[in-house]
C-alpha positions in Angstrom: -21.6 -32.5 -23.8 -22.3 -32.9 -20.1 -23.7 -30.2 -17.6 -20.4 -29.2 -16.4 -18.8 -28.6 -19.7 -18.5 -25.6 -22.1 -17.5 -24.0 -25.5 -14.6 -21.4 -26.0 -16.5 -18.9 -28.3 -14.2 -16.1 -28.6 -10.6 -14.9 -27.1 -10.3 -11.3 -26.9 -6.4 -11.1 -25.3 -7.3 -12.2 -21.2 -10.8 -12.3 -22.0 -12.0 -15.6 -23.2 -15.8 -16.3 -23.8 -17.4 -19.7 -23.5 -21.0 -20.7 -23.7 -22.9 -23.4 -21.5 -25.4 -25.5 -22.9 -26.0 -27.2 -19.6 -25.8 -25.5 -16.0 -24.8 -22.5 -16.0 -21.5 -22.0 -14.2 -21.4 -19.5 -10.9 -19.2 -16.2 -11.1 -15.7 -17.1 -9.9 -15.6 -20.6 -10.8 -12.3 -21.7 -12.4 -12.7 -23.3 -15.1 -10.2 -25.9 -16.9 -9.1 -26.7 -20.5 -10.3 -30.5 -21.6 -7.3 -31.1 -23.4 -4.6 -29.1 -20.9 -5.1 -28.9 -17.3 -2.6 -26.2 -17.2 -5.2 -24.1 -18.8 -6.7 -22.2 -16.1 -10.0 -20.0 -16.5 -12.1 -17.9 -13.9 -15.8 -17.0 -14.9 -16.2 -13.1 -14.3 -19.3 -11.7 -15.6 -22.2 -12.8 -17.7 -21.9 -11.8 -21.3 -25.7 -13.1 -23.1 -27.7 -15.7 -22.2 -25.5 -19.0 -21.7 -22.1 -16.9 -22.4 -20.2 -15.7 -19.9 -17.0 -14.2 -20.0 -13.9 -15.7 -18.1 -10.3 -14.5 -17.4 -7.3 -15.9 -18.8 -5.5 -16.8 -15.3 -2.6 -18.7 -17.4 -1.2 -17.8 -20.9 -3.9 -18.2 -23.7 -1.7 -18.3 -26.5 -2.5 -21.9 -27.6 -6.1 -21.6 -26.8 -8.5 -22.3 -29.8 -12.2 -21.5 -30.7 -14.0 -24.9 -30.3 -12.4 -25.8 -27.3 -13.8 -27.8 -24.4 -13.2 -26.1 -20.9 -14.7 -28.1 -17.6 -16.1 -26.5 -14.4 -14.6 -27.3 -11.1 -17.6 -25.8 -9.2 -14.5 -24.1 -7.0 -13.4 -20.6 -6.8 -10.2 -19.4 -6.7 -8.5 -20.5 -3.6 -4.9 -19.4 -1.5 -3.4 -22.0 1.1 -4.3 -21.3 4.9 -1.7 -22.1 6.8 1.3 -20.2 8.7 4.0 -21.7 6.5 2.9 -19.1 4.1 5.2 -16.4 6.6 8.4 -16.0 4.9 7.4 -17.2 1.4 7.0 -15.8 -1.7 4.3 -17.3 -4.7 1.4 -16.1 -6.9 -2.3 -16.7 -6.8 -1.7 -20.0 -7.9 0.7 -20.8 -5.0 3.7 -21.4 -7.1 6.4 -20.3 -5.0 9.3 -17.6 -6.0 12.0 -17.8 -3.7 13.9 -21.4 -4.9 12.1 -22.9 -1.8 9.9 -26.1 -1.2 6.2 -25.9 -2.4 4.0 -24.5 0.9 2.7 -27.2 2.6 -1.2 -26.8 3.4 -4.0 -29.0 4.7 -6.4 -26.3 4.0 -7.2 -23.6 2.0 -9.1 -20.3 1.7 -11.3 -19.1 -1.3 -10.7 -15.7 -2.2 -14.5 -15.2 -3.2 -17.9 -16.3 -1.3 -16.8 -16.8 1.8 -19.9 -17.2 3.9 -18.2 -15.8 7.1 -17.9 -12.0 6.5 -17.4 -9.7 9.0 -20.7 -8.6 10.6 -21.2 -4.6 11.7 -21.1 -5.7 15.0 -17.6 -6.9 15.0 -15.8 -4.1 13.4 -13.6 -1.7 15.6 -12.2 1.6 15.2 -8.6 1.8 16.6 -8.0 5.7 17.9 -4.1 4.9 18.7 -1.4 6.4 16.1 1.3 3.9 14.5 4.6 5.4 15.5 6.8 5.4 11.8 9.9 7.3 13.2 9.4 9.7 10.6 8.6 13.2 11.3 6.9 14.1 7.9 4.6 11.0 8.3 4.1 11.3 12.1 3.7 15.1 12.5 1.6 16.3 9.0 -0.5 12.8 8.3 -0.1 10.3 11.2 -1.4 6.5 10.2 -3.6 5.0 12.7 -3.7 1.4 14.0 -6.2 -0.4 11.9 -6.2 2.6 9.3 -5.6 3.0 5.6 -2.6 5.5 4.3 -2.1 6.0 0.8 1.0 7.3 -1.1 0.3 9.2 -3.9 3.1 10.2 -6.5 4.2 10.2 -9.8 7.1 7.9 -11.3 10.3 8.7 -9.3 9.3 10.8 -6.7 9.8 8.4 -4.0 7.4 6.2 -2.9 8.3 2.7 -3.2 11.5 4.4 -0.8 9.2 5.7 1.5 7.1 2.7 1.8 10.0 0.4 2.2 11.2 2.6 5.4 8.0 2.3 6.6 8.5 -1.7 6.8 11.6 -1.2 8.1 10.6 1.2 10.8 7.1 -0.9 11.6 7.6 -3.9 11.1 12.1 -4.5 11.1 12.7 -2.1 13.6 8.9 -1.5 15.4 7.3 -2.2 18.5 5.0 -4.1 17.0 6.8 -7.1 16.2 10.6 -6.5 18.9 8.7 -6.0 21.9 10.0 -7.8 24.9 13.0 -9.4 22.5 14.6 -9.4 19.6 13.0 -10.7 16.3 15.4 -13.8 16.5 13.4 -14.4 19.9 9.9 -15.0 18.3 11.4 -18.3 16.1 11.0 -21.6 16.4 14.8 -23.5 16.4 13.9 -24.2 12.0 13.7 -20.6 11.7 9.7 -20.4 11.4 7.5 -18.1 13.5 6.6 -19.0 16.6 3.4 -17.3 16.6 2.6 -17.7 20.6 5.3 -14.8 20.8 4.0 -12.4 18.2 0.9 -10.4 17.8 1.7 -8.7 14.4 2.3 -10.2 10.9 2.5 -8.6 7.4 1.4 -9.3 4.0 3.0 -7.3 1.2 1.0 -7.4 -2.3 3.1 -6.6 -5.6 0.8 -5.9 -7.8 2.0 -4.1 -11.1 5.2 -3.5 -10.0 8.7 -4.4 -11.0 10.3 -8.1 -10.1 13.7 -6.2 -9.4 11.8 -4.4 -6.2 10.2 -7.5 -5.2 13.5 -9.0 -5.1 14.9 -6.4 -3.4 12.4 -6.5 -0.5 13.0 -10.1 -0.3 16.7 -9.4 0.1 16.0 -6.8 2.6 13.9 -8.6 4.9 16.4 -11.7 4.7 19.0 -9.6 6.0 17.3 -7.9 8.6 15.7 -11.2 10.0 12.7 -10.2 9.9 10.9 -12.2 6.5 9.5 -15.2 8.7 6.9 -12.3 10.1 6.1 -11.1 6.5 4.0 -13.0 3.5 4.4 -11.6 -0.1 2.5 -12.5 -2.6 3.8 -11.3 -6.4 2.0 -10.2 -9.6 4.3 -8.2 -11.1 4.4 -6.1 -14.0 4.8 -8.6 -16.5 1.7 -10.8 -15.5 -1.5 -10.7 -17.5 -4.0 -8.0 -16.4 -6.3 -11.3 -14.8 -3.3 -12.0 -12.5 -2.7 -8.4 -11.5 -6.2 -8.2 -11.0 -6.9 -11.3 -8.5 -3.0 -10.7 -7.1 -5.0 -7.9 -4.5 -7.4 -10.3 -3.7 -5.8 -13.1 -2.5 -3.2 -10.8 -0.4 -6.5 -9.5 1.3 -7.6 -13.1 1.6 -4.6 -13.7 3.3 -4.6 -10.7 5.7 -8.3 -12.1 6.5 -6.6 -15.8 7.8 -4.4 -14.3 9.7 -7.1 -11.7 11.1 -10.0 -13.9 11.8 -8.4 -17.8 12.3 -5.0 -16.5 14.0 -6.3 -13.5 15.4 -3.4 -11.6 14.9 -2.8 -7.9 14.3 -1.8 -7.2 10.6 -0.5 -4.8 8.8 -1.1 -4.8 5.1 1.4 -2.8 2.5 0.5 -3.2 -1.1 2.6 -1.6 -3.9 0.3 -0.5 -6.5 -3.1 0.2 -6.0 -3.4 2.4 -9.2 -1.8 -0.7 -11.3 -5.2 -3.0 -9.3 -7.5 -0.3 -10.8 -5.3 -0.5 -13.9 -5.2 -3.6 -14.6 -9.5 -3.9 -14.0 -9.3 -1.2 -16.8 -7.8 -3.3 -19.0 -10.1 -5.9 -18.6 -12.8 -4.0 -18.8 -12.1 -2.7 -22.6 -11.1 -6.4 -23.5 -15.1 -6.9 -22.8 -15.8 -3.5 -24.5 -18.0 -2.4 -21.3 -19.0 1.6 -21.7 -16.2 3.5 -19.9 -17.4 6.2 -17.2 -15.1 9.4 -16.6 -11.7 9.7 -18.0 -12.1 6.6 -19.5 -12.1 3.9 -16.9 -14.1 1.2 -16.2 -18.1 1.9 -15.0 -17.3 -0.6 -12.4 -14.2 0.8 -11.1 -15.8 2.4 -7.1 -17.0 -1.1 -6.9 -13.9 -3.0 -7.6 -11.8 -0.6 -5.1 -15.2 -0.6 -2.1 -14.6 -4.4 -2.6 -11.3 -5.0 -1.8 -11.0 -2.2 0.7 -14.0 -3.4 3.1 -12.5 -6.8 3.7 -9.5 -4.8 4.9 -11.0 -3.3 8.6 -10.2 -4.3 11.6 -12.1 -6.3 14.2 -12.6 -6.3 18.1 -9.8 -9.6 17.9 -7.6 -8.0 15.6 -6.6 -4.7 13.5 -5.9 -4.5 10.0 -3.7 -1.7 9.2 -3.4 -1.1 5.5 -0.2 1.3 3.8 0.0 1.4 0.0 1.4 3.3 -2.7 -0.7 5.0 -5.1 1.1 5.9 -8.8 0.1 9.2 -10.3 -0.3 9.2 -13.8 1.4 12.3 -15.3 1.5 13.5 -11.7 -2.2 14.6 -12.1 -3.8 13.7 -8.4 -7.3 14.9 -10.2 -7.2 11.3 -12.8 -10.6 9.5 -11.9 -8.4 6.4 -10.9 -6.2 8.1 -8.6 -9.1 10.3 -7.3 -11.0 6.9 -6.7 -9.0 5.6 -4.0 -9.1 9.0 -1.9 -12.5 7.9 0.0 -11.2 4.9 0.6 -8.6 6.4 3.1 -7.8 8.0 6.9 -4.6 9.1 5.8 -3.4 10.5 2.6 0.4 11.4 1.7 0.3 13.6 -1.4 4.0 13.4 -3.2 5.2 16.9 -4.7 7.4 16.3 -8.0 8.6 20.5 -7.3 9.6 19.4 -3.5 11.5 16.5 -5.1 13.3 18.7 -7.3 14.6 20.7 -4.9 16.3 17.7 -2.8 14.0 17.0 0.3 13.2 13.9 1.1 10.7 12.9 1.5 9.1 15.2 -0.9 6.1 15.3 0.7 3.4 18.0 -0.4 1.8 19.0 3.5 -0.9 20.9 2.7 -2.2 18.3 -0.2 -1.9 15.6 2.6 -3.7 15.5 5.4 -5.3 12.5 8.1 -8.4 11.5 9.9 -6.1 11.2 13.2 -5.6 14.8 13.3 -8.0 15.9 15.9 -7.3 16.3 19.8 -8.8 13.5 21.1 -6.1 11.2 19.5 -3.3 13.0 19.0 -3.3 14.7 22.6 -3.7 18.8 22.3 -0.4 19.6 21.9 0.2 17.7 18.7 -3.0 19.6 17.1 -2.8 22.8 18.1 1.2 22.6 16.8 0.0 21.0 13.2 -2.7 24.0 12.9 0.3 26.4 13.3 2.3 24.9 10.8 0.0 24.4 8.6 -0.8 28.2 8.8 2.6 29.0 8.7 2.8 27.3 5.4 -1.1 28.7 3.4 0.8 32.5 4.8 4.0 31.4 3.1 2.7 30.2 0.0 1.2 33.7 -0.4 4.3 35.5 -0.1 6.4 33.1 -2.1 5.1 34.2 -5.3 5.7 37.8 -4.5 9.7 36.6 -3.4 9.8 35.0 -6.6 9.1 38.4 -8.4 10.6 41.2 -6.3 13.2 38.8 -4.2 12.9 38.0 -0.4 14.7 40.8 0.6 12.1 43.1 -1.0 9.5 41.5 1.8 8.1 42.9 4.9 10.1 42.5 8.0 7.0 40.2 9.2 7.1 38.6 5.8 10.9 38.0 5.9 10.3 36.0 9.3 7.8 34.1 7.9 9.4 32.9 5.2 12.6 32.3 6.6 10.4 29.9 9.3 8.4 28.2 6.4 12.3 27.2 5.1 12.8 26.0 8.3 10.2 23.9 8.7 10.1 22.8 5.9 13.9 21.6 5.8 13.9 20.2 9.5 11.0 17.5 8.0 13.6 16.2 5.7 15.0 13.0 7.1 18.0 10.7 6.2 16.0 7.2 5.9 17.5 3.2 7.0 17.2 1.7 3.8 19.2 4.2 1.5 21.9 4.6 3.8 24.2 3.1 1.2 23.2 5.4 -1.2 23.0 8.8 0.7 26.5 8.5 3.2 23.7 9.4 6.1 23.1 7.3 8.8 19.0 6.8 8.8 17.2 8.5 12.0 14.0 7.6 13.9 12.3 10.8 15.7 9.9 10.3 18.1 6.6 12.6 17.7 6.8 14.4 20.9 10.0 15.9 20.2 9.3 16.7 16.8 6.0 18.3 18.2 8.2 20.2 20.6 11.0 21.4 18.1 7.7 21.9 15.4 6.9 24.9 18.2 10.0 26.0 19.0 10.6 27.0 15.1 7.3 28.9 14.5 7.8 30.9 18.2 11.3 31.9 16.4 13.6 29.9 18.5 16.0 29.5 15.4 15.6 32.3 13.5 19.6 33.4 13.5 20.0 29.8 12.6 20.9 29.4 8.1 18.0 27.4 7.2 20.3 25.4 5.5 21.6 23.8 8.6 18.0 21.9 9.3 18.2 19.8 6.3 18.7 15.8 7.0 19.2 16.3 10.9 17.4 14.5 13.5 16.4 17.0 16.1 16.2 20.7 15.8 19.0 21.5 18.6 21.5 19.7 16.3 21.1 22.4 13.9 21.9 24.8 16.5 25.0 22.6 17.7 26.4 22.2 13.9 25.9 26.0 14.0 28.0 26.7 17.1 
């Protein structure tokens, strides 16, 4: 057996383990099947002595005990190119959008790159991404070069809410239409021409279904705005190995574009629980000793790992949005409760809020943002939030006791503020762009200093002869006043 050659031992599901007799192999080479090229192998961790254990990248069903695997002293690797804007393929760069195969000269590895970002040349942005939507803007604004996460349950909404926000950033945003129209920023074969744009996208599926990647694809066709976005897919039915390394090689991506383009980025991924998920799954394949609730020992690692290659430098931001599932809708699960510190902002989904039909159901005092502090967004904007959300701890207090004895057993001064709190709390709904199909409402895009300004005028009482009823799915506050008239 030569130096570069090694043994399968033993398959547990994804988890294959092969011995070296000869040089040992480095974590993160692929490795090969002798007899089936196909075959595809990436070392992970050491096991014992010459045995190390190696993810199944490609279907092991054929493998066999016995078996002769061969190092390619190469890591895994995406291509580095711009023709990658507007595609759709895997970690292995097969496409899935019935286009050509991408055409690259070069290509990035996902691990060991020698060229990480030094202390010196990371920058933090103090300038808020405008979404159009109040909730988001008003209770847990995203900054440029930030990290928001989504968290909910199944069905609460959002995979919705995260598509808006691609429509309203990226579709419909300054950050890509500025000076023109997104048919403006294309070469004449319908490429990006990337001397006219500052902002790209990467979108990374991992764990979710094929029907909502397709559906994005779909959506960004129409809207003419795919050539600025990349997606890269490792959907539910993948092997854990794939789901695993799918987050990886988006982030790789978002690094290119970053550090060799120098373009702003902004980075949605759709389902960081199903990453830490699907490291889970690995992990009890190689029977490591779980930590709290179960999940892997290594699992602050993993997630440190693949969120501090996501920052933003003094050439470029990285600005990273991604929906967090909920398992049983219990925020406190150790995976869920993992990815909090890795955040500036935090949207908390409320299962109760979405049962009562407003959308976005959007828990406000569970969420919260770094951003929300005078110095970035302007004294107004923070002295408004810290009366809503006192407004809404005073309400909580007295809805229990309405619940009991009915709101028209309350105080006069507890009658106002609950009738406020509905107020609020209804004018934050919003009719969004991408389920205008669905809902018969034509989606709305507020911009924050009005909704700071109608935010005020409903806690000073401006609306109080107004049915709280009338606030819900209306763009300002004044058209509930008008609809009232």
């Amino acid at each position: 057996m030569t130096d570069n050659k090694g043994i399968v031992k033993q398959i547990k599901g994804q988890i294959i383990e092969v011995e070296f007799n000869g040089e040992k192999p480095a974590v993160h080479d692929i490795l090969k099947l002798e007899s089936d090229e196909n075959m595809v192998l990436e070392v992970f961790a050491s096991s014992s002595g010459n045995r190390f254990y190696c993810l199944a990248m490609t279907e092991s069903d054929n493998l066999k005990r016995g078996e002769l695997v061969i190092n390619t002293g190469k890591s895994l690797t995406v291509p580095a190119t711009p023709n990658v804007l507007g595609r759709v393929f895997d970690v292995f760069g097969h496409v899935h959008d019935g286009k050509d195969k991408i055409k690259s000269e070069d290509y990035m590895e996902v691990f060991g790159r020698k060229d990480s970002i030094t202390p010196d040349k990371v920058f933090v942005h103090n300038e808020i991404l405008k979404t159009g939507i109040k909730a988001i803007d008003f209770f847990c604004p995203i900054m440029k070069g930030g990290r928001a996460g989504l968290f909910g349950g199944a069905g609460v909404g959002k995979t919705v809410l995260l598509t808006e926000l691609i429509n309203n950033i990226v579709i419909a945003g300054s950050e890509i239409k500025e000076g023109g129209e997104a048919k403006d920023k294309l070469n004449p074969d319908g490429t990006l021409n990337l001397d006219k744009v500052n902002t790209v996208s990467v979108f990374a599926a991992v764990g979710e279904r094929s029907r909502e990647a397709q559906e994005l694809l779909e959506t960004l066709d129409e809207t003419g705005v795919l050539p600025f976005v990349t997606l890269l897919l490792g959907q539910m039915g993948e092997n854990p190995a794939v789901r695993f390394r799918t987050a990886y090689a988006a982030a790789t991506l978002a690094e290119y574009f970053r550090d060799a383009l120098e373009k702003n980025v902004l980075f949605f991924m759709d389902n960081a629980y199903r990453f830490a998920q699907a490291g889970y799954e690995l992990a009890t394949l190689m029977n490591l000793l779980p930590s709290e609730d179960g999940y892997q020992p290594t699992l602050n690692s993993e997630l440190g790992e693949f969120h501090e290659r996501l920052i933003s430098t003094k050439d470029a931001s990285v600005t990273v949005i991604e929906a967090v599932f909920v398992p049983s809708d219990d925020v406190t699960d150790y995976g869920v409760r993992s990815i909090f510190p890795f955040l500036s902002t935090s949207v908390v989904f409320s299962r109760e809020v979405y049962q009562q039909g407003r959308f976005p159901a959007i828990d406000f005092l569970q969420s919260g943002s770094s951003a929300l502090n005078p110095d970035i967004v302007g004294e107004d904007h923070y002295k408004a939030y810290l009366e809503a959300k006192k407004l809404l701890e005073k309400s909580s207090k007295i809805e229990r006791i309405a619940s009991l004895v009915g709101e028209h057993e309350l105080s006069v001064e507890d009658q106002i503020i609950y009738k406020r709190t509905k107020i609020l709390r209804n004018y934050m709904t919003q009719s969004f762009f991408v389920v205008e199909v669905q809902t018969g409402r034509p989606g709305v895009n507020i911009d924050i200093k009005d909704v700071v300004e109608d935010v005020n005028k409903i806690i000073n009482g401006d609306y109080d002869d107004i049915d709280p009823r009338e606030f819900l799915y209306i763009g300002r506050a004044e058209d509930a006043k008008a609809n009232n008239e």
